[in-house]
N, C-alpha and C positions, 0 to 999 in steps of 0.2 A: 849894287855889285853888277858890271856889265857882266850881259852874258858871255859863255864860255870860260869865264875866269874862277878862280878857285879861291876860297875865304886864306885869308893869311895861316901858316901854317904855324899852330900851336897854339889857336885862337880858340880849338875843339870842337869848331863848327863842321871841319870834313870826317871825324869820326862822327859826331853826333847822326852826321847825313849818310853816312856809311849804312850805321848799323839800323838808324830810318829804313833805308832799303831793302835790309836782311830781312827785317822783324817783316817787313810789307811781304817780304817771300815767303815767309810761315815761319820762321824761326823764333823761339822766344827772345825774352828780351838779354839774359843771361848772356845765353849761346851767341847771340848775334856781338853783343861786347866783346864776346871774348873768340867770335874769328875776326872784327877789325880790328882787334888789339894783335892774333898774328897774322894780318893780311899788314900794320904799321910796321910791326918786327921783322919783319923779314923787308919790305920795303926802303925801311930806314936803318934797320940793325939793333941790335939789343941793345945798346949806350944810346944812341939818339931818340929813341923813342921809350927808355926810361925817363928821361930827361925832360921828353915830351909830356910824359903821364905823371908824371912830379910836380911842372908845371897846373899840370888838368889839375893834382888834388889839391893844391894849393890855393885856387883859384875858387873851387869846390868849399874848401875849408871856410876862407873869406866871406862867401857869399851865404854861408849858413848863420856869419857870425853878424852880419849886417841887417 
């Protein structure tokens, strides 16, 4: 990935890196999910970033089953 450039969106790699960042600020792991899950909602809106997280579980689901 060249730098400055951003992981494709809905890949889960920019929340995964998000909440990387919180947790490194002292936050748990919980609490840091759930302010870049509403730092996504308010960014993208409640539809597209359902959409997004539906995506995430699904992918989530998959890779449990593999």
């Amino acid at each position: 990935m060249p730098k400055g450039k951003k992981p494709k969106l809905g890949s889960g790699k920019r929340f995964k890196a998000l909440t990387s960042k919180l947790e490194k600020s002292g936050k748990s792991a919980k609490s840091a999910a759930a302010i870049a899950a509403s730092i996504g909602r308010k960014k993208y809106g409640k539809k597209k970033f359902a959409k997004l997280a539906s995506k995430g579980r699904k992918r989530a689901a998959a890779a449990r089953k593999a």
